[in-house]
Structure formats: structure tokens, C-alpha cells
C-alpha positions in Angstrom: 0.0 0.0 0.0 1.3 3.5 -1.2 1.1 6.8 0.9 0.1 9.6 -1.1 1.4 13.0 -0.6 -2.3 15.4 -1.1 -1.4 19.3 -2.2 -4.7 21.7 -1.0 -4.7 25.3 -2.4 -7.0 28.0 -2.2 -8.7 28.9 -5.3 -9.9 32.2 -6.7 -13.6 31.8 -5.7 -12.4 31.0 -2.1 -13.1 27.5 -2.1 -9.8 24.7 -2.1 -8.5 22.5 -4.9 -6.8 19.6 -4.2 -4.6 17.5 -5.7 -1.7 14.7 -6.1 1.8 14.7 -7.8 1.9 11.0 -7.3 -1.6 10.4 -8.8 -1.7 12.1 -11.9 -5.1 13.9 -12.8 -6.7 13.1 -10.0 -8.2 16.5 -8.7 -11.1 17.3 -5.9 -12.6 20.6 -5.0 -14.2 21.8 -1.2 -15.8 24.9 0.1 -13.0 23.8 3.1 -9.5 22.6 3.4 -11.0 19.5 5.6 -14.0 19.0 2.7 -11.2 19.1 -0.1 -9.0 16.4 1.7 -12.3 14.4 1.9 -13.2 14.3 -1.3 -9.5 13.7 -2.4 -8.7 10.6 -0.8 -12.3 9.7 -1.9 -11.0 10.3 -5.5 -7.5 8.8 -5.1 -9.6 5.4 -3.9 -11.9 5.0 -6.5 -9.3 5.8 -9.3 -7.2 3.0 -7.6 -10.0 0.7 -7.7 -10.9 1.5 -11.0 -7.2 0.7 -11.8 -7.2 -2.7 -10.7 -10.6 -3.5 -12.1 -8.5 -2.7 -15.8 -5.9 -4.1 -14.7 -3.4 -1.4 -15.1 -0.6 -0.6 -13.1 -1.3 1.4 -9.5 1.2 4.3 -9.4 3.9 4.3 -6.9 4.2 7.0 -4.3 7.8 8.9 -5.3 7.2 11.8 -2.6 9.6 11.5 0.0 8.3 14.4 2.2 6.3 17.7 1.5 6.9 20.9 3.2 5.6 24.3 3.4 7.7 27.5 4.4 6.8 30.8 5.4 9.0 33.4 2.6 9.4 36.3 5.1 12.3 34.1 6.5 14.4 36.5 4.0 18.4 35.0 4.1 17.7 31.7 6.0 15.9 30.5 2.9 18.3 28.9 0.5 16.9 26.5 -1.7 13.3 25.3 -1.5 11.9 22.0 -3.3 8.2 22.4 -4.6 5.9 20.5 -7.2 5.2 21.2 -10.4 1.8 20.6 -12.3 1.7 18.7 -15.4 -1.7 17.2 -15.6 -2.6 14.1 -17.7 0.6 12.7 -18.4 2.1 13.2 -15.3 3.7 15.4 -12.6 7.1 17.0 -12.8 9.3 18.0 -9.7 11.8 20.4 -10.2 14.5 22.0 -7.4 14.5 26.2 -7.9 17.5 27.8 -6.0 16.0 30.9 -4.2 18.8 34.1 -4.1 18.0 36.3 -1.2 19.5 40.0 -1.1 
């Protein structure tokens, strides 16, 4: 059994999108964080079980950890990992180093 890592953010109309970089197109929306994190693991199981019923391969968790940072640390922050959207073929991860002045 695979742990997946769930990303929530807050969309424009004030409600919260969630999604996966380990489950690829697999999205769910909420009016609230906690309703968004309910209806994504309610996604991510029955896209897994739809998986296995065609037979196809369940996709393996690659997220080691996720993190959040607050940016007003100014010169402490160095270098930050974050995730990348690329939706329907896959996710992409990419490492940004952050200059601070």
C-alpha cells in the first residue's frame, strides 16, 4: 500500500482544490480545506479501484516528504523543493535555488 502526498490550495472563488503529484489527474474541490482532503482521498480510492478492475498498473508514491515555508524568513531561505503541475501525463518536480538579497 502506497502513501500519497495530497497538495490543498486555495482557489480564486475562495473554495480549495486539491490534488496529487503521485496520482496524476486526480483533482477534488471543497468549500474547506478538511471537505477538499475528503473528497480527495475519496478520489484517489476509487481511481485506484478502477485501476485494478483494468488491470493497469497502481502508481507508486515517489514523494519523500512535502513541506511548506513561510517566505518572510528572507536569508535563511536557500533553496526550497516544490511541485510542479503537469496534468494528464504526469507530474514533474523540479529543485528552484532561491537568491535572497
Amino acid at each position: 500500500m502506497s502513501t500519497y502526498a495530497i497538495i490543498i490550495e486555495r482557489a480564486d472563488d475562495g473554495g480549495y482544490g486539491s490534488w496529487s503529484p503521485d496520482v496524476p489527474g486526480c483533482v477534488a474541490l471543497g468549500d474547506t480545506e478538511a471537505e477538499a482532503l475528503s473528497e480527495m482521498k475519496e478520489a484517489i480510492r476509487l481511481h485506484l479501484e478502477v485501476l485494478r478492475e483494468r488491470e493497469e498498473p497502481i502508481p507508486e508514491s515517489a514523494t519523500v516528504s512535502a513541506t511548506t515555508i513561510d517566505a518572510a524568513l528572507g536569508s535563511g531561505l536557500n533553496q526550497v523543493s516544490w511541485f510542479g503541475r503537469a496534468w494528464g501525463a504526469g507530474c514533474s518536480f523540479s529543485r528552484r535555488r532561491i537568491r535572497s538579497g
